[in-house]
BARO-692092 format. One record per residue (C-alpha): residue number from 1; x, y, z. Coordinates in nm, 3 decimals. Layout:
N
<atom NUM; <X; Y; Z>>
...
//
This chain:
482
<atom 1; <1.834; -0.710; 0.786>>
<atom 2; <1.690; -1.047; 0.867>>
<atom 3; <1.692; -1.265; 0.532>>
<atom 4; <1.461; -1.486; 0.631>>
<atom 5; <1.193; -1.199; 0.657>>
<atom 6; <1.115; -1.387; 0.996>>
<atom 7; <1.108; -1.156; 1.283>>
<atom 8; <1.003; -1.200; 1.677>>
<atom 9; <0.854; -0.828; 1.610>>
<atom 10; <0.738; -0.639; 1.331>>
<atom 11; <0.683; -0.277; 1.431>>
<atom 12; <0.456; -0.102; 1.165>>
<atom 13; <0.523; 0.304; 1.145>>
<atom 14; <0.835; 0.463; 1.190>>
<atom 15; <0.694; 0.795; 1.356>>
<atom 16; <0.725; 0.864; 1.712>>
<atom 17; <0.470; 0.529; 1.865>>
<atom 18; <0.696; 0.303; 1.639>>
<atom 19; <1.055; 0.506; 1.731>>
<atom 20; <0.982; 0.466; 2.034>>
<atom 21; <0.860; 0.094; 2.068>>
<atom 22; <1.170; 0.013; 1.875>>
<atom 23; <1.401; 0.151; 2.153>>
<atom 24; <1.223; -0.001; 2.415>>
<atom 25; <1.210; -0.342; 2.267>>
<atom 26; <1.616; -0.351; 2.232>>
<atom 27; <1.668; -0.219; 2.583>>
<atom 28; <1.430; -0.458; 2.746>>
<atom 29; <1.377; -0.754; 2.527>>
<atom 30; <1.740; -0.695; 2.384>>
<atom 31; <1.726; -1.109; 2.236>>
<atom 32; <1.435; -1.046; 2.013>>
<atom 33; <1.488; -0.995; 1.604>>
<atom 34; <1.280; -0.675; 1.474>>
<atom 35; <1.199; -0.475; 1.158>>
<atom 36; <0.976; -0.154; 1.131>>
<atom 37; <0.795; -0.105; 0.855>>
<atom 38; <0.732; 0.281; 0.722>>
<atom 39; <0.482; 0.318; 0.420>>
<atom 40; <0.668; 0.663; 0.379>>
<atom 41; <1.043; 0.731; 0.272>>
<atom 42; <1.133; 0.903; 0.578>>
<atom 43; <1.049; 0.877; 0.939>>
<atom 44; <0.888; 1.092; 1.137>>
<atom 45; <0.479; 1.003; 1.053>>
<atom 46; <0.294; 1.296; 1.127>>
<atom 47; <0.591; 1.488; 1.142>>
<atom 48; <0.720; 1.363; 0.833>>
<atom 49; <0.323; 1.377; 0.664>>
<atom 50; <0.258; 1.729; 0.748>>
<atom 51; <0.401; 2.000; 0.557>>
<atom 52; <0.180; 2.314; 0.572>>
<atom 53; <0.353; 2.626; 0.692>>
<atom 54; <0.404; 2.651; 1.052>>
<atom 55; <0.350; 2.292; 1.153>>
<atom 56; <0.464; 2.221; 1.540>>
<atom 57; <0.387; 2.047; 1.801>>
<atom 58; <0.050; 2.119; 2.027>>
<atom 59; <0.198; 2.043; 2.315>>
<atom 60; <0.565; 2.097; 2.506>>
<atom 61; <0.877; 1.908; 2.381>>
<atom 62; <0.993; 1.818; 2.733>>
<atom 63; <0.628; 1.548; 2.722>>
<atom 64; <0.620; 1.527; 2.380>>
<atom 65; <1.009; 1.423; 2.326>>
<atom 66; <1.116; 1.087; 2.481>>
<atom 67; <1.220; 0.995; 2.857>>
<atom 68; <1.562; 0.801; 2.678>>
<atom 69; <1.630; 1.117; 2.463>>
<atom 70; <1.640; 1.466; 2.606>>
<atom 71; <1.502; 1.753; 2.406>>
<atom 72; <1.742; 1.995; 2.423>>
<atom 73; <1.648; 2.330; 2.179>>
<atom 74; <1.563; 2.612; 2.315>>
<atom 75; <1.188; 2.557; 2.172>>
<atom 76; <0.942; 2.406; 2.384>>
<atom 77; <0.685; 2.440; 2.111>>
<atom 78; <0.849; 2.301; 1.826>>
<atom 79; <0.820; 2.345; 1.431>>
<atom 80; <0.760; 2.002; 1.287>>
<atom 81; <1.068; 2.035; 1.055>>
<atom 82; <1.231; 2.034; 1.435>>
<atom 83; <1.062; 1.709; 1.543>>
<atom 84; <1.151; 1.520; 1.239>>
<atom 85; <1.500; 1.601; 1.257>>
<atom 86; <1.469; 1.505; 1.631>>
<atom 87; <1.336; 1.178; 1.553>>
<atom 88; <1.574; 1.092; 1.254>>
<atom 89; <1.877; 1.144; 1.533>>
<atom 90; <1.654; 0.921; 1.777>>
<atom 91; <1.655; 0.649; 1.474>>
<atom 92; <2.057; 0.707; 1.441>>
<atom 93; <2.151; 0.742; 1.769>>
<atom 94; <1.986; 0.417; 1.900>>
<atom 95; <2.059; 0.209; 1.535>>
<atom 96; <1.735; 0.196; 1.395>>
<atom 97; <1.808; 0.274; 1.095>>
<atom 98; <1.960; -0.005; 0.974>>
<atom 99; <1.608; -0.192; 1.099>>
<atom 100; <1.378; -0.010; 0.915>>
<atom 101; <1.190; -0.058; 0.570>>
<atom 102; <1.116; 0.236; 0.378>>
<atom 103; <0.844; 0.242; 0.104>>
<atom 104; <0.677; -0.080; 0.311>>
<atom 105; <0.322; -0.009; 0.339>>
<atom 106; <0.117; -0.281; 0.548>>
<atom 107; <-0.185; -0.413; 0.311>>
<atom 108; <-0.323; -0.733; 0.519>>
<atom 109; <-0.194; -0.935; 0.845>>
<atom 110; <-0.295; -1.290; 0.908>>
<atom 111; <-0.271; -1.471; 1.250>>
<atom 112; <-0.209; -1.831; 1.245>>
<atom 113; <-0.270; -2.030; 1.540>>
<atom 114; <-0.088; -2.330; 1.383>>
<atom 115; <0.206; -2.203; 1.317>>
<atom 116; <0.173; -1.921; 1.625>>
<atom 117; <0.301; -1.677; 1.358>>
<atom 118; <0.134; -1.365; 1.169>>
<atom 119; <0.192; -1.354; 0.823>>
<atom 120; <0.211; -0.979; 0.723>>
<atom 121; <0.151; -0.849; 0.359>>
<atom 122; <0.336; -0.554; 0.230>>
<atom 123; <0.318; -0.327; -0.034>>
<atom 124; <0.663; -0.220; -0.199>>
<atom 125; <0.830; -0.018; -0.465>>
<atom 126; <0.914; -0.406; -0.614>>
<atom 127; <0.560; -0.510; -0.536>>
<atom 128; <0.405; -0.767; -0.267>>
<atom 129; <0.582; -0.863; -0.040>>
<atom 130; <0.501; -1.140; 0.265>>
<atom 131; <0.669; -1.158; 0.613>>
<atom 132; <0.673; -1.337; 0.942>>
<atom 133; <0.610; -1.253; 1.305>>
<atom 134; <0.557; -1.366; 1.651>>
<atom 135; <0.409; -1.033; 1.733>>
<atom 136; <0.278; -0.723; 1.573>>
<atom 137; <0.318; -0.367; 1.740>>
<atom 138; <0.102; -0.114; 1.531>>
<atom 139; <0.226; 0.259; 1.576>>
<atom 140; <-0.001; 0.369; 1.302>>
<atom 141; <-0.152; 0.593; 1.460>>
<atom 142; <-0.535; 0.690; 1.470>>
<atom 143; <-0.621; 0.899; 1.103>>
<atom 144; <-0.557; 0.825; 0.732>>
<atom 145; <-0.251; 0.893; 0.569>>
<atom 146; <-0.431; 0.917; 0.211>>
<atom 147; <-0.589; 1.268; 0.255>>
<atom 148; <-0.761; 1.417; 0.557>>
<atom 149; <-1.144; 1.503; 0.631>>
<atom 150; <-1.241; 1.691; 0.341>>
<atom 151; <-1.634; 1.796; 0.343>>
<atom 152; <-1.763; 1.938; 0.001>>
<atom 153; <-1.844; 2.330; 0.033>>
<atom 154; <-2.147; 2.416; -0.202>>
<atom 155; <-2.008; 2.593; -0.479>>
<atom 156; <-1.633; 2.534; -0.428>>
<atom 157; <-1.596; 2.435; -0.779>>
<atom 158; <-1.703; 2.774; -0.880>>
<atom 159; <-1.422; 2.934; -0.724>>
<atom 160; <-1.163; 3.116; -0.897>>
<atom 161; <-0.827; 3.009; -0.698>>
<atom 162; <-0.691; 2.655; -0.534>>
<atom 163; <-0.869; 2.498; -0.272>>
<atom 164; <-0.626; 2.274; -0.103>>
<atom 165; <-0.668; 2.040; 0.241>>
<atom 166; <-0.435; 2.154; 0.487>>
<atom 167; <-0.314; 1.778; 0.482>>
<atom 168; <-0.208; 1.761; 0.113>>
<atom 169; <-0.031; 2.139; 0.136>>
<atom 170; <0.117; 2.135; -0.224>>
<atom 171; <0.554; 2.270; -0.200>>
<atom 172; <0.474; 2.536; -0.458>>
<atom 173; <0.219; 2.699; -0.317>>
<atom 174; <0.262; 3.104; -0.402>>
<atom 175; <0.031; 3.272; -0.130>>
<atom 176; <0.225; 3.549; -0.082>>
<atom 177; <0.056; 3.877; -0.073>>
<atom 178; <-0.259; 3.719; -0.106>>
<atom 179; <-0.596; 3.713; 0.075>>
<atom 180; <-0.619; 3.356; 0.230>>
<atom 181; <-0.964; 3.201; 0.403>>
<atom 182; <-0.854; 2.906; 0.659>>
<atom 183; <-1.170; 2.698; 0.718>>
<atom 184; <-1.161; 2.562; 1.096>>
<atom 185; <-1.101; 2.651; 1.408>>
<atom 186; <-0.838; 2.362; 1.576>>
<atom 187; <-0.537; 2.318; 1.622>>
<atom 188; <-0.433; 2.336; 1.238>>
<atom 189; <-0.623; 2.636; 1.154>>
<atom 190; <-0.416; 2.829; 1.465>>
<atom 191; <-0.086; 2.693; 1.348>>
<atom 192; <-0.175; 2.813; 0.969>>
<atom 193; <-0.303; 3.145; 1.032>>
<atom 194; <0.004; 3.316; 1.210>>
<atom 195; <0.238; 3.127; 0.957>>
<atom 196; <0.062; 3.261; 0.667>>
<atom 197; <-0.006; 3.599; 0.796>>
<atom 198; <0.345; 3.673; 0.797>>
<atom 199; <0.377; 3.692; 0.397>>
<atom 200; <-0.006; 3.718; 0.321>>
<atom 201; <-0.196; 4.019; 0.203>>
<atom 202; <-0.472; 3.885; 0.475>>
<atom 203; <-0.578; 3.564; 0.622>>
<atom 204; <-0.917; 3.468; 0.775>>
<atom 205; <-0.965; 3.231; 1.008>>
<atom 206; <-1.400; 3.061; 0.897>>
<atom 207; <-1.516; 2.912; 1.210>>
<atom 208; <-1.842; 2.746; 1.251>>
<atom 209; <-1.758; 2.777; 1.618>>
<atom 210; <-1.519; 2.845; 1.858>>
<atom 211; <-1.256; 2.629; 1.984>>
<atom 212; <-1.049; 2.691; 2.351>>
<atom 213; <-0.691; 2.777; 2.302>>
<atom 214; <-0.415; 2.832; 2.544>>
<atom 215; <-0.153; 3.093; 2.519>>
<atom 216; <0.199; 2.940; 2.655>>
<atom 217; <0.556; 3.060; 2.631>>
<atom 218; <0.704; 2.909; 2.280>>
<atom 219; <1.067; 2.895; 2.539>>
<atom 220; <1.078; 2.784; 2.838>>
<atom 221; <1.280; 3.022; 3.050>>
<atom 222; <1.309; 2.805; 3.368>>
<atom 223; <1.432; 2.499; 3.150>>
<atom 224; <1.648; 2.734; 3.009>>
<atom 225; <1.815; 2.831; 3.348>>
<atom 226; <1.812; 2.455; 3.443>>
<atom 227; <2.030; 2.349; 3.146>>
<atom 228; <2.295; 2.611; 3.284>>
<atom 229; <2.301; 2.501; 3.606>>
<atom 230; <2.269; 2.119; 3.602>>
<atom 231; <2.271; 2.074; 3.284>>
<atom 232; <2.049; 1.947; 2.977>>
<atom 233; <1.952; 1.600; 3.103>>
<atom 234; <1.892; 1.694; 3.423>>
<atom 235; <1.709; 1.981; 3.311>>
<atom 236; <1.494; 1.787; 3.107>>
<atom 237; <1.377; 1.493; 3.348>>
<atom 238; <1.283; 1.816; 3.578>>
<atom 239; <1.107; 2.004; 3.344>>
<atom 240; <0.907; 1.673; 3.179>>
<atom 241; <0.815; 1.606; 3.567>>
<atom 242; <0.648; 1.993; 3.569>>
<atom 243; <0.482; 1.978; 3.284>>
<atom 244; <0.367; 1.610; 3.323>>
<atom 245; <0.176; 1.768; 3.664>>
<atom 246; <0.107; 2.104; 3.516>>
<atom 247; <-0.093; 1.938; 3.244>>
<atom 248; <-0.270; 1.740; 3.445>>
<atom 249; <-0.350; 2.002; 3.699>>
<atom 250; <-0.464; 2.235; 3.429>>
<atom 251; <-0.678; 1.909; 3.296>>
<atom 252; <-0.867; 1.852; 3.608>>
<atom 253; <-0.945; 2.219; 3.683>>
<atom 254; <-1.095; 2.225; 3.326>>
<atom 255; <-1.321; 1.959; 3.428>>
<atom 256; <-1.398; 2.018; 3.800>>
<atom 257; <-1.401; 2.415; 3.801>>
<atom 258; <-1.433; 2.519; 3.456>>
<atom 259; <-1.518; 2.895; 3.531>>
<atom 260; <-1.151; 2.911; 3.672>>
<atom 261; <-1.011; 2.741; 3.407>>
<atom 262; <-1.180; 2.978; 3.125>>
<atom 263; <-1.073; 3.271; 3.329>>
<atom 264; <-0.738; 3.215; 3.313>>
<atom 265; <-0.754; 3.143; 2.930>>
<atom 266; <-0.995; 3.406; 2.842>>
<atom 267; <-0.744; 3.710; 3.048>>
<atom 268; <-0.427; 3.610; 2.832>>
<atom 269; <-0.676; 3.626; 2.501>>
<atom 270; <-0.818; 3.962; 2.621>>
<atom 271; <-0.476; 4.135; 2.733>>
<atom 272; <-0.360; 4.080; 2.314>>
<atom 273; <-0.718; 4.173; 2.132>>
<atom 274; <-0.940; 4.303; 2.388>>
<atom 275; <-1.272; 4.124; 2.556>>
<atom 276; <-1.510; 4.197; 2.254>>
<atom 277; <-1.310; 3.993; 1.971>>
<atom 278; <-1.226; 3.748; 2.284>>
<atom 279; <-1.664; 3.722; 2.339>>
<atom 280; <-1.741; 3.674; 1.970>>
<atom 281; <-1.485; 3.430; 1.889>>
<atom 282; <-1.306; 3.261; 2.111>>
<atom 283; <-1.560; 3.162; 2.370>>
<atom 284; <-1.671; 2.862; 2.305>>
<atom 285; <-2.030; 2.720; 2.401>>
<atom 286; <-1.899; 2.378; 2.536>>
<atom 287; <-1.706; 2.309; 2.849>>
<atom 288; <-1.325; 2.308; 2.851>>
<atom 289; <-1.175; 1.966; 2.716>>
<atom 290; <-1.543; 1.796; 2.619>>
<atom 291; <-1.307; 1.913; 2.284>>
<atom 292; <-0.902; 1.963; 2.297>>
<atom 293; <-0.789; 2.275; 2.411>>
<atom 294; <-0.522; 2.426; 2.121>>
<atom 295; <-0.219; 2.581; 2.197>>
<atom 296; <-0.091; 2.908; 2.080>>
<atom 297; <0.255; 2.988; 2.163>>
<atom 298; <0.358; 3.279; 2.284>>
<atom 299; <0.015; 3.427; 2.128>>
<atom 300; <0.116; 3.455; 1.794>>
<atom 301; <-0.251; 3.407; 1.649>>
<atom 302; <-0.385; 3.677; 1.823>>
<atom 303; <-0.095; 3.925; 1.764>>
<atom 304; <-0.199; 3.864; 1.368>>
<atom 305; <-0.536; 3.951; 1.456>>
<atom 306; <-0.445; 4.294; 1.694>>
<atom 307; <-0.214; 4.419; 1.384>>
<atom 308; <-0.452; 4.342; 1.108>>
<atom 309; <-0.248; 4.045; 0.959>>
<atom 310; <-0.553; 3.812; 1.032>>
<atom 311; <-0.882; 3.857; 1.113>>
<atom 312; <-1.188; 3.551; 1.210>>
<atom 313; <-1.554; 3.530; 1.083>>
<atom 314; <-1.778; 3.343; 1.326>>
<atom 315; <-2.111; 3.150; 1.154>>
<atom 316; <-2.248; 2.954; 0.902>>
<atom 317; <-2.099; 2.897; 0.525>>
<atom 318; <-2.352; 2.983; 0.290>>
<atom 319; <-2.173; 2.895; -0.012>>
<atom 320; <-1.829; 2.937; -0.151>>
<atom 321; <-1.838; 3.210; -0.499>>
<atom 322; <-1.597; 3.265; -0.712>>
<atom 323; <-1.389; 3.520; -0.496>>
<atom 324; <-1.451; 3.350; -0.198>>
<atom 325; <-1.664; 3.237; 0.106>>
<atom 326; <-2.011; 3.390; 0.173>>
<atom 327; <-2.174; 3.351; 0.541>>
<atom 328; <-2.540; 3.324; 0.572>>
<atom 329; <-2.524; 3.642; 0.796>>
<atom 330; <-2.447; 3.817; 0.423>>
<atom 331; <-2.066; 3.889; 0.535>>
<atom 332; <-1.790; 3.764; 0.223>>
<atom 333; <-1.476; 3.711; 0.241>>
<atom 334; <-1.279; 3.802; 0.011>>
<atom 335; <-1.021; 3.502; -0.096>>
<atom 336; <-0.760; 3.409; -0.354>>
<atom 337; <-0.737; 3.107; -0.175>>
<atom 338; <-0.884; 2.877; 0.062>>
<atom 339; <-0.712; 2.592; 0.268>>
<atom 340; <-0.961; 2.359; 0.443>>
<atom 341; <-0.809; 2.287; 0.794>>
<atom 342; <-1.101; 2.044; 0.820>>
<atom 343; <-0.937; 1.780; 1.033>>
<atom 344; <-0.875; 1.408; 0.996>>
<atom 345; <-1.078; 1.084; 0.905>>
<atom 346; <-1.012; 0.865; 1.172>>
<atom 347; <-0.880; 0.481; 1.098>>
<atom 348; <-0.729; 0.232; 1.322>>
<atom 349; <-0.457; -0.050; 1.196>>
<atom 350; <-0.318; 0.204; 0.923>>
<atom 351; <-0.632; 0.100; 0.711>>
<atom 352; <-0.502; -0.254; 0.654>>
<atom 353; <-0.676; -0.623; 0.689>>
<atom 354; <-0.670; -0.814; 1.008>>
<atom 355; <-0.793; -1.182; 1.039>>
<atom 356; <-0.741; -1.475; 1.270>>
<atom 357; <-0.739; -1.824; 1.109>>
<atom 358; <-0.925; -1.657; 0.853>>
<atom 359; <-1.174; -1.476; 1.100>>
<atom 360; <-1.160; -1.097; 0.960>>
<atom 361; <-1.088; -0.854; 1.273>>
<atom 362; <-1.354; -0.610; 1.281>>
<atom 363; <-1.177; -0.364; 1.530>>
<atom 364; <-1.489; -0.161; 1.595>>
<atom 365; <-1.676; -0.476; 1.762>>
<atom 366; <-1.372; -0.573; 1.917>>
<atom 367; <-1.314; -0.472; 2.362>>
<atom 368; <-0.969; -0.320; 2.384>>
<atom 369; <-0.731; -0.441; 2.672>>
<atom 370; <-0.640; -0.147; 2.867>>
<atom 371; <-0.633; 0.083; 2.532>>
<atom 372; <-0.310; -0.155; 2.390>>
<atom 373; <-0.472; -0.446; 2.229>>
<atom 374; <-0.787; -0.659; 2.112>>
<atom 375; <-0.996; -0.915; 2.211>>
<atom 376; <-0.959; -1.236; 2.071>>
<atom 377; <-0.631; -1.118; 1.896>>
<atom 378; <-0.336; -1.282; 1.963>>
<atom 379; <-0.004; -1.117; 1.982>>
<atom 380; <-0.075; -0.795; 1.878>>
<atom 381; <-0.061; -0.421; 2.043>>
<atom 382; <-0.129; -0.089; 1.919>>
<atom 383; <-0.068; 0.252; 2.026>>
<atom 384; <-0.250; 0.576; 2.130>>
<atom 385; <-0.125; 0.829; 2.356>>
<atom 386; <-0.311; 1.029; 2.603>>
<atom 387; <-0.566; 1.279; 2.420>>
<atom 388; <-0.539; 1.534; 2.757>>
<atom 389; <-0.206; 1.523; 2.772>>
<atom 390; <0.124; 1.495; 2.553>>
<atom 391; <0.099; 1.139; 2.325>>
<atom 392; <0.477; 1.020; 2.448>>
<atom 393; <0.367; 0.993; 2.800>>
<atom 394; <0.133; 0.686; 2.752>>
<atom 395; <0.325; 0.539; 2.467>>
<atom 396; <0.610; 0.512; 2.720>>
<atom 397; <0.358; 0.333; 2.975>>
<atom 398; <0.269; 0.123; 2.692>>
<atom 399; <0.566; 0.017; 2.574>>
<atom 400; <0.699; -0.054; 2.909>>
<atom 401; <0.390; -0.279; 2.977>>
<atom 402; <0.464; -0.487; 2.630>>
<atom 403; <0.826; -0.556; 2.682>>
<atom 404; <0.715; -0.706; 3.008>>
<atom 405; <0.464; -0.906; 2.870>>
<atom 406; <0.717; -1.060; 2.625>>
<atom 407; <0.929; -1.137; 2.908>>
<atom 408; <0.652; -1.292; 3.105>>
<atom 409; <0.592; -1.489; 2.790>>
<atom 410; <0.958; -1.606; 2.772>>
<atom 411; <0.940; -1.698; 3.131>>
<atom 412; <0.629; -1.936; 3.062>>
<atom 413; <0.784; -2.057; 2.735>>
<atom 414; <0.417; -1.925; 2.622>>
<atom 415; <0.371; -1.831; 2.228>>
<atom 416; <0.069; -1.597; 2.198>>
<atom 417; <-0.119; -1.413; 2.443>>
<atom 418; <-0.460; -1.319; 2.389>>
<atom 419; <-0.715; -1.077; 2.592>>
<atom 420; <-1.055; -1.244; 2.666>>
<atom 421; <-1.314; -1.094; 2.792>>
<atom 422; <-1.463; -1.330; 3.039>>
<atom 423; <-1.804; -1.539; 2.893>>
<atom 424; <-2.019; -1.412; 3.214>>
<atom 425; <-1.926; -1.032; 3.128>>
<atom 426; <-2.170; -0.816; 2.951>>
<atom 427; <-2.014; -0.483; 2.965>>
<atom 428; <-2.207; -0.180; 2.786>>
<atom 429; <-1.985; -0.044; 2.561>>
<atom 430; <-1.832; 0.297; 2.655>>
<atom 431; <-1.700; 0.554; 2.441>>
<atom 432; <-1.315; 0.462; 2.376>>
<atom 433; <-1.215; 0.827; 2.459>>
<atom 434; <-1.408; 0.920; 2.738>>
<atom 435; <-1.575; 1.221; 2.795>>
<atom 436; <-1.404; 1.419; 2.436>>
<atom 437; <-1.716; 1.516; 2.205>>
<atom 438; <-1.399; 1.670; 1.924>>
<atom 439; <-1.587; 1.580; 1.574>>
<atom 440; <-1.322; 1.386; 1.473>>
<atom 441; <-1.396; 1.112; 1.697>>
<atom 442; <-1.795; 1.138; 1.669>>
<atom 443; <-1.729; 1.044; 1.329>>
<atom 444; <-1.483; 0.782; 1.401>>
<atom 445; <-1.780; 0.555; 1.570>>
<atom 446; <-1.776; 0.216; 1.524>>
<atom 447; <-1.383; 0.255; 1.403>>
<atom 448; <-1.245; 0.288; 1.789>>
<atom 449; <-1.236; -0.072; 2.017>>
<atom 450; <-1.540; -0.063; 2.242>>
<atom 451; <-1.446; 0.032; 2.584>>
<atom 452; <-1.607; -0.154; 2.898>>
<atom 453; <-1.513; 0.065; 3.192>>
<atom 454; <-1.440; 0.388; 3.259>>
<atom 455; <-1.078; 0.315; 3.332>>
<atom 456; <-0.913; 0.618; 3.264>>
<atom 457; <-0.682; 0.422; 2.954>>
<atom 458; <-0.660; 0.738; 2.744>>
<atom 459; <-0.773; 1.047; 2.933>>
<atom 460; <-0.610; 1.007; 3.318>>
<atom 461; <-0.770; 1.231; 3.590>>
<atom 462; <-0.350; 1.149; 3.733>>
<atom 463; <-0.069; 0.937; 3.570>>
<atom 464; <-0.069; 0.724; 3.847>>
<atom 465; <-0.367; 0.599; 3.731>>
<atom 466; <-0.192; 0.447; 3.430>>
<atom 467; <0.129; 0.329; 3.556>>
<atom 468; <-0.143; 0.143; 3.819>>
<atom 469; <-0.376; -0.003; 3.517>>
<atom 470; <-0.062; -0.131; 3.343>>
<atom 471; <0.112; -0.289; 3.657>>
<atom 472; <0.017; -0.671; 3.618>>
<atom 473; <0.096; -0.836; 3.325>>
<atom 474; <-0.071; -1.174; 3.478>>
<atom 475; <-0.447; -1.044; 3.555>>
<atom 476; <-0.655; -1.364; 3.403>>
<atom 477; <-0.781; -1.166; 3.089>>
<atom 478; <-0.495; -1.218; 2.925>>
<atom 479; <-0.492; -1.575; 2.811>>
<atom 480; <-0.089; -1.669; 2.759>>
<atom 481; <-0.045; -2.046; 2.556>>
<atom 482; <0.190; -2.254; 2.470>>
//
C-alpha cells in the first residue's frame, strides 16, 4: 500500500467495473501506482450487495465473466453467491487484493488544475480520510447502495407481517411455509418467486404490468462438450463469441421484427403454462426491449406457476390490509409477507461530490464522451456496460480505450485530458440510454450525462460499432495538457 496515499489511479468500487479496470490497468499501464476503494467489506458490488434468495446473474457467464478469466462452472446462469466467489478469485489471482481498501466509502473528489491532481475524500471505520490522484476511474455503478426504490403502498403500515425491499433482504428471514406477495414484475421479482416457492406455502407474483422474459438453458450443453474437447479456455473464448452474436441477433430482431421475436418467447412460455396464463400475464403492451427483456433459466418461474407453487395477479393495488394486498378489480391476496421487488433509484458517481477548482460537477448538465467520461472534467472515467447486452462486454471496450489514453498521455508528457464539446456545437440533448423506456431510468432524468448523438455508446445495433467509437484516442474533443 502506497504510504504516501498518492496514487496515478484511484479506482472507486471493487465489483466487477472496478475488478476489471484494475486488471487492465496493470497489464497495460503496468508503471502506474493504484488503489481501489470499496465502501463495502467484501468485493463483489452488486454481487456482494444483493442477498435475497435466488440472486444470479440475468444474463450468461461466458459475457458476463471476463475475457482474462474464463468462467468455467457448469452454470451459465449463475447464483450470485457464484459470482462473488468468482470475482474474489479474480481479485487473488491477479493480486488485487493487496490494492484494495475495504470500509473506504468515497464522500467528495476535488480536481485541481494547479497541482493536476484530484484530491479524494473518504469515509472510514477511523474516520476522514484524504487522498491523491492523477486520475479517477469510477466503477460505481448506476443505483444507490443505501436502499433501493421503495414507493409507499397505501395502507402498508396496517399490515400484519414484514414488508421488506428486496434490496435490504434481512438473513433471518423465516418465510417458510408461508404465503408470500412479490410486488414487481423484473428481473428481481422472477429470480424471487421460483426461489421462494420452493419452501413457501405460496408466492404471488403483483404486477402492474407485464414484463418480457426469456426462457434459456441454466447449462450450456455445447460449452459443456467444448470444455471436453478443447478444453475450458478455449471453450470459453468460443462460447463468449456465440453468445456475444446471439445476443445481439436476438436484440435487433426485437427491434426490427418484433412479431418474430415475441413468437419465439411467447411458444417457450405457452409449452410450460398454456396460452391463457401466457395472454393475461406475460404479454406485455410495449415492444420488446423499449424495457429489458428478463431471463428465466431453464423456466423455473413458470414451472412454480404450472404446479401451484406460485401464482401472478395482473392490475392495480388498491391498498395493502392487514392480511395482505387488495386489487381494485376486488381480488386479495392473501399474504404473511410482502417483499417489494420495486427496483432501484438510480445515482451516478456512487452519490458523492464532484468539483473542479471549486466548480461543483453537476453530472446531469454535463455531455458524456462516448458514455466514459464528462465534459469539462479532467481525468476522470466512469463505467456502464451495455443495457442490451451482458455489462462486461463494454466495460472491456472501455477499459481498453482508457489504458490507451494514459499511454497517449505518457507519450505527450500531457497531465489531464479533458472532453470539450466544441463552442459552435449545440447538440439537443438525447436520452443517455437510447430507445429503453424501463422506469428506472425515466426516473433517473436529469441524473444520466446528456447525450448528443445517437451513437450507439450503450445500446449497439453490433459490437463493432463500439470497438469503432472507441478507436481514436486523439479525435480533437479530447483536450490533452501539459
Amino acid at each position: 500500500m502506497n504510504s504516501t496515499n498518492d496514487y496515478d489511479v484511484i479506482v472507486v468500487g471493487a465489483g466487477i467495473s472496478g475488478i476489471a479496470a484494475a486488471v487492465q490497468l496493470q497489464r497495460n499501464c503496468p508503471d502506474k501506482t493504484f488503489a481501489i476503494l470499496e465502501m463495502r467489506d467484501g468485493v463483489g458490488g452488486t454481487w456482494d450487495l444483493f442477498r435475497y434468495p435466488g440472486i444470479r446473474s440475468d444474463s450468461d457467464m461466458f459475457t458476463l465473466g471476463y475475457a482474462f478469466k474464463p468462467w468455467t462452472a457448469p452454470e451459465a446462469i449463475a447464483s450470485g453467491e457464484s459470482i462473488r466467489t468468482y470475482l474474489e478469485d479474480t481479485t487473488r489471482e491477479f493480486g488485487l487484493d493487496r490494492h484494495i481498501r475495504f470500509g473506504t466509502r468515497l464522500v467528495a473528489a476535488s480536481w485541481s488544475s494547479g497541482d493536476n491532481r484530484w484530491t479524494l475524500t473518504v469515509e472510514t471505520t477511523a474516520g476522514r480520510q484524504t487522498l491523491r490522484c492523477r486520475f479517477v476511474y469510477l466503477g460505481t455503478g448506476y443505483y444507490s447502495y443505501r436502499g433501493g426504490f421503495n414507493p409507499p403502498l397505501t395502507g402498508e403500515v396496517t399490515f400484519d407481517g414484514p414488508v421488506i425491499h428486496a434490496q435490504d433482504w434481512p438473513e433471518d428471514l423465516d418465510y417458510r411455509d408461508k404465503n408470500i406477495a412479490v410486488i414487481g414484475s423484473g428481473a428481481t421479482s422472477v429470480t424471487l418467486i421460483p426461489s421462494l416457492a420452493r419452501e413457501a406455502a405460496k408466492v404471488t407474483m403483483v404486477q402492474r404490468s407485464p414484463t418480457y422474459v426469456y426462457i434459456e438453458t441454466g447449462v450450456d450443453p455445447e460449452a459443456a462438450e467444448l470444455r471436453r474437447t478443447v478444453g475450458p479456455e478455449e471453450a470459453f473464448t468460443r462460447i463468449r463469441l456465440r453468445n456475444l452474436h446471439n445476443q445481439q441477433e436476438l436484440y435487433a430482431q426485437a427491434r426490427q421484427d418484433p412479431e418474430s421475436f415475441k413468437k419465439v418467447l411467447f411458444e417457450a412460455i405457452d409449452e410450460v403454462v398454456g396460452e391463457d396464463v401466457r395472454r393475461q400475464h406475460f404479454t406485455p403492451t410495449y415492444e420488446p426491449w423499449d424495457q429489458r427483456v428478463c431471463v428465466v433459466p431453464d423456466a423455473d418461474l413458470f414451472h412454480s406457476i404450472r404446479e401451484g407453487r406460485a401464482d401472478v395477479a395482473t392490475g392495480h393495488i388498491d391498498r395493502i390490509t392487514a392480511s395482505g394486498v387488495l386489487m381494485r378489480d376486488g381480488q386479495h391476496i392473501d399474504a404473511d409477507v410482502i417483499v417489494k421487488a420495486t427496483g432501484l433509484d438510480v445515482v451516478m458517481g456512487g452519490e458523492a461530490a464532484f468539483d473542479v477548482d471549486g466548480a461543483p460537477i453537476d453530472i446531469g448538465r454535463c455531455w458524456t464522451y462516448k458514455g466514459l467520461a464528462l465534459s469539462g472534467v479532467p481525468n476522470l472515467v466512469y463505467a456502464f456496460g451495455f443495457i442490451n447486452a451482458s455489462w462486461t462486454l463494454r466495460i472491456e471496450a472501455v477499459n481498453d480505450y482508457w489504458c490507451r489514453v494514459l499511454q497517449h498521455m505518457d507519450d505527450l508528457g500531457a497531465s489531464r485530458v479533458t472532453p470539450h464539446l466544441a463552442a459552435h456545437e449545440h447538440l439537443p440533448p438525447l436520452p443517455y440510454v437510447n430507445d429503453v423506456t424501463s422506469s428506472y431510468l425515466k426516473r433517473a432524468a436529469g441524473t444520466f450525462p446528456r447525450q448528443g448523438g445517437r451513437a450507439p455508446w450503450i445500446n449497439p445495433q453490433n459490437y463493432a460499432d463500439t470497438q469503432r467509437l472507441l478507436e481514436s484516442v486523439d479525435d480533437g474533443v479530447l483536450h490533452y495538457e501539459n
